[in-house]
Phi, psi and omega in degrees: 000132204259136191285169186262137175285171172201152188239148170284340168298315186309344201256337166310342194289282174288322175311306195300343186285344187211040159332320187288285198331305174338286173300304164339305227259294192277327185254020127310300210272342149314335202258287167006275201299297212320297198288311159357272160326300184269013163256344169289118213279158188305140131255110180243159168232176204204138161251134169255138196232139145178193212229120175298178167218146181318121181282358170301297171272030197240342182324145143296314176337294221276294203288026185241333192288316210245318198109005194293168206252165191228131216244133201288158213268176190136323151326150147324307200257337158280342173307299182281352176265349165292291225297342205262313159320303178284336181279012208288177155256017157301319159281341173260021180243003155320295184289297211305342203262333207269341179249016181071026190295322157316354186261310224281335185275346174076357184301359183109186186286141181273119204118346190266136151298342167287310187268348164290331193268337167293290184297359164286313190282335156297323169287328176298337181289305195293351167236138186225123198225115188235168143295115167293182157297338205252025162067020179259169168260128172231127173293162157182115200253170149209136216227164170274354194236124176271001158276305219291312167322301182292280197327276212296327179331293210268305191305292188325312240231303156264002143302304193298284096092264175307268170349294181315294171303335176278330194284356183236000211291314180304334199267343173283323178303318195295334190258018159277330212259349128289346143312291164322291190292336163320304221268310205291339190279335183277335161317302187313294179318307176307312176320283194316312190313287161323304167304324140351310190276282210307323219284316200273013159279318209274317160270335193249328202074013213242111261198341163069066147275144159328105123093043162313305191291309210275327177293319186298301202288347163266012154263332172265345157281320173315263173339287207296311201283288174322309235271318179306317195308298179270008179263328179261025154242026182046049177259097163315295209297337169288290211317292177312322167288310179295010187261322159298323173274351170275341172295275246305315185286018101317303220225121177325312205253045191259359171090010155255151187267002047012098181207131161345286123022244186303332177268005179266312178278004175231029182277284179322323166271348156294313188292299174309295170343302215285304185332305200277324180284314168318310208277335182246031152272335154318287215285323199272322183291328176277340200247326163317310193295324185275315177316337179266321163298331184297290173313324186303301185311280176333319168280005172263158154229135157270128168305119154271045199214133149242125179267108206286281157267117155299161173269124169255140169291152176306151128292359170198154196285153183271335183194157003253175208260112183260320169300008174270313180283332166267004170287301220281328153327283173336292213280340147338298184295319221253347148291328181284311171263027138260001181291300210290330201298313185283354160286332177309309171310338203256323188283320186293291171340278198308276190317323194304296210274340183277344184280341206254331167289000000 
């Protein structure tokens, strides 16, 4: 038996036959949606727009210590390290507790588990924090009260902010506080360094006056060229003082404090001495100055956000689209009943045709 074909023309037919229903059907869901629609309250929302920034060059540390510049967001890992803030439930259970949002969701008193997970989860529909094509953050809360929208948009946006700035804040004490134990250990060194200094001037005689060496070694030839002078002119009693004055410039226990002797043994260590006292009176002049600058840095905040657009109340609602919900009802109702009426029809057809066979 060859089956009956059907057509879309074919379905007018069946429509008209059961027109009434139809029309029933289609001006219920008309009459719905319409009290629906106008009972559903305005929702706006407010965007906040901005562009993270690298926290390497947001450091204090770097711009006060290096000069650096502050370089506008377009990584990956700052995009995803914004969004993964604003999205935590940490921030959001921040905002709910700071603007009362269990009063404002009507979900109940704050301590219930039931009603904190209702007003987490109202507050999570209502916010949305993307990546743009333009490598910015775009924020967007939405709310029926369009200042409350805006208000939490801009709290939210220096919360993320805050946050942001707290994730580099430990790694900044920790390298002031290696400044520090810096700066206090080449004090020490220097301290030593120096007393060193005084004790071997002190022992050696040797004090790095200008052509210190070159005066000792021309006094003891001077001395010596006498001291020859006056033994082959048989004056003893001249002769016996210059022999002595050539021990003292000669020999440590001749009773000068300048003596050959100690400036032959205390050069090479002086000479080390005055070098390593240089090098960390330099080391020590650098390293107060980053240690001062580092503090300096720290008790300031720089934004890791540069904020394109603040968040405004809306001019106008965002939702809902009302004449989109009652066309889409209508045509919704008025497709379904016609799916069903033609299978009814195909089944009384059908069922029509197994009695007469």
């Amino acid at each position: 038996m060859s089956s009956r074909s059907y057509s879309l023309l074919g379905l007018w037919p069946v429509i008209n036959r059961w027109k009434f229903l139809v029309l029933t059907a289609v001006g219920l869901a008309l009459v719905i949606s319409v009290i629906v629609a106008l009972l559903l309250p305005n929702i706006y929302k407010s965007t906040a727009v901005f562009y993270p920034t690298n926290p390497n060059t947001t450091d204090p540390d770097r711009i006060v210590t290096e000069g650096g510049r502050l370089e506008l967001g377009g990584r990956t890992e700052d995009l995803d390290r914004v969004i993964t803030i604003g999205e935590s439930q940490t921030v959001a259970e921040l905002l709910i507790k700071r603007f009362k949002l269990h009063e404002h969701y009507k979900t109940g008193a704050a301590g219930n588990d039931q009603a904190d997970q209702a007003a987490l989860d109202e507050f999570n529909s209502n916010l949305t924090v993307v990546h743009n094509d333009r490598d910015a953050i775009e924020l967007t809360f939405k709310d029926r009260d369009k200042v409350l929208a805006a208000k939490i948009t801009n709290t939210l946006t220096q919360v993320i902010d805050s946050i942001n700035q707290q994730l580099t804040f430990e790694n900044r004490r920790n390298i002031i506080e290696l400044y520090r134990e810096r700066r206090d250990f080449l004090e020490k060194e220097y301290a030593s360094t120096r007393d060193s200094l005084i004790q071997g001037r002190r022992r050696y005689g040797i004090y790095g006056m200008d052509r210190e060496s070159r005066y000792l070694a021309q006094e003891i030839i001077q001395t010596e060229t006498d001291l020859r002078r006056a033994e082959g002119e048989g004056d003893s009693r001249r002769a016996a003082g210059l022999r002595r004055a050539l021990k003292g410039l000669t020999q440590a226990d001749g009773g000068n404090l300048l003596n050959l002797e100690n400036y032959v043994a205390g050069t090479d260590l002086m000479t080390t001495l005055y070098a390593r006292f240089n090098d960390l009176q330099g080391r020590l002049i650098g390293a107060r100055s980053a240690y001062e600058s580092a503090k300096l840095a720290i008790s300031g905040k720089i934004s890791s956000i540069y904020v394109v657009q603040k968040a405004f109340p809306a001019t106008k609602k965002s939702a809902p689209v009302r004449w989109l919900i009652v066309f889409s009802s209508v045509l919704i109702t008025l497709a379904l009943s016609v799916i069903f009426i033609t299978l009814l029809e195909l089944y009384r057809g059908n069922l029509s045709v197994g009695r007469r066979g």
